[in-house]
Each structure stands twice: as structure tokens, then as C-alpha cells.
Legacy VTK file of the C-alpha trace (Angstrom):
# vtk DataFile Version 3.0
C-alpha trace
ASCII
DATASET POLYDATA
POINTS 82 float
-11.931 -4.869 -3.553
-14.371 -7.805 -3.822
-17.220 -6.521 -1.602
-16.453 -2.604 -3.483
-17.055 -4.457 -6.961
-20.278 -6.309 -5.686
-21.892 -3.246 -3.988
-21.043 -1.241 -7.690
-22.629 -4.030 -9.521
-25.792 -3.918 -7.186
-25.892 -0.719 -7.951
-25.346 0.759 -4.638
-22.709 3.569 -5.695
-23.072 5.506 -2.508
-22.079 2.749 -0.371
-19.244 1.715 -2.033
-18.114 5.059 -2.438
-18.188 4.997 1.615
-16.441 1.684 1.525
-13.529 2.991 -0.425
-13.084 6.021 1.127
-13.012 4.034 4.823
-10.229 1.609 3.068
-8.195 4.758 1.744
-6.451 5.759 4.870
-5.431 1.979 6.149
-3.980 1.062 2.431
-2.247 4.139 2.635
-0.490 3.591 5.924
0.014 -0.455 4.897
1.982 0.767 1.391
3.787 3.340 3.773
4.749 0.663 6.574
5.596 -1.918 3.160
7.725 0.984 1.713
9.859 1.661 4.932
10.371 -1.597 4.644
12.412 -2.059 1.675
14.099 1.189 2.914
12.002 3.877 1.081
9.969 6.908 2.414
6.007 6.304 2.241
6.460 9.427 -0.336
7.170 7.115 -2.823
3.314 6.071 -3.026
3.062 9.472 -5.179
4.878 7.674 -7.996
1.457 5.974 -8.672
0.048 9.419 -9.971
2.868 9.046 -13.051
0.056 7.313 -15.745
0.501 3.325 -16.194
4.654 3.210 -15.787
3.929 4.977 -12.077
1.761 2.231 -10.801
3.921 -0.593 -12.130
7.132 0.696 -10.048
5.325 1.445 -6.807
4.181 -2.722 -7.256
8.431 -3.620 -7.952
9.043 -1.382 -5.254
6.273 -3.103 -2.541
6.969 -6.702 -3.473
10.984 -6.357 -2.854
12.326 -7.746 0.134
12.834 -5.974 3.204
16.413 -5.236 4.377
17.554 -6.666 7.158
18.135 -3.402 8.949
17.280 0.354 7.927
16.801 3.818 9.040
13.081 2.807 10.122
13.842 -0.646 12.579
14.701 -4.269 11.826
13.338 -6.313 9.047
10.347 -7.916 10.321
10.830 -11.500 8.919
14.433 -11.863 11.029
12.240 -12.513 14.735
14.759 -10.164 16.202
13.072 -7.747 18.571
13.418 -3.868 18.065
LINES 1 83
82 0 1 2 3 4 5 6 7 8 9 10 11 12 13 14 15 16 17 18 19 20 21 22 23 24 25 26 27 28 29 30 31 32 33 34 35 36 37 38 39 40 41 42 43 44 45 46 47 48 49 50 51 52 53 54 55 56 57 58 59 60 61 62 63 64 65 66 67 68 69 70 71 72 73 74 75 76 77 78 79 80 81
């Protein structure tokens, strides 16, 4: 988000145009991985597109804690192995 904000205030729009786009697909699959974590579906993400309330539960829903076991493996943060 940093390097995005720099390259718009250099006024290089192009390029950080580019650079979001290339970030797009890996922040989509991170919130997806986060999501089927706390033992949603990564179709939850399309909450975001509700205006202001949409992106505050999708943040509530990402920072919970992950369960210790769900339909999608073993929480992470136990050490057990899958």
C-alpha cells in the first residue's frame, strides 16, 4: 500500500495501476485462506461491496480467531500437522 501511494504521488498512475492489479489476486487468496480460517467460505469477501458497514464486517470477520478444527483443516496456530 506504501510503495502504491508513493508511485500515485510521483505521479506515475500507470505503474501503480500495474502494482495493484499484480497485488489483487494474492490479497484475494490471503482474505480467502484468513476466512476458511475462522470457518467461513472465501465468498464472504463480497460483503465488502455492501458501502462502509460491508468493509467493517469482512475486518471483524478476518481478525477473529481461527477454530481449532473446521471443514477446511486444523487451526494453524495448534502445531498439529494435517
Amino acid at each position: 500500500m506504501i510503495i502504491n501511494f508513493v508511485l500515485a504521488v510521483l505521479g506515475l498512475n500507470i505503474i501503480s495501476m500495474i502494482f495493484g492489479l499484480a497485488l489483487l489476486v494474492p490479497s484475494i487468496s490471503i482474505a480467502a485462506r484468513r476466512l476458511h480460517d475462522t470457518g467461513r467460505t472465501g465468498w464472504w469477501q463480497l460483503i465488502a461491496l455492501i458501502p462502509l458497514i460491508g468493509i467493517i464486517i469482512l475486518i471483524v470477520f478476518l481478525v477473529q480467531d481461527s477454530h481449532d478444527t473446521n471443514e477446511y483443516g486444523v487451526n494453524p496456530k495448534s502445531g498439529e500437522l494435517a
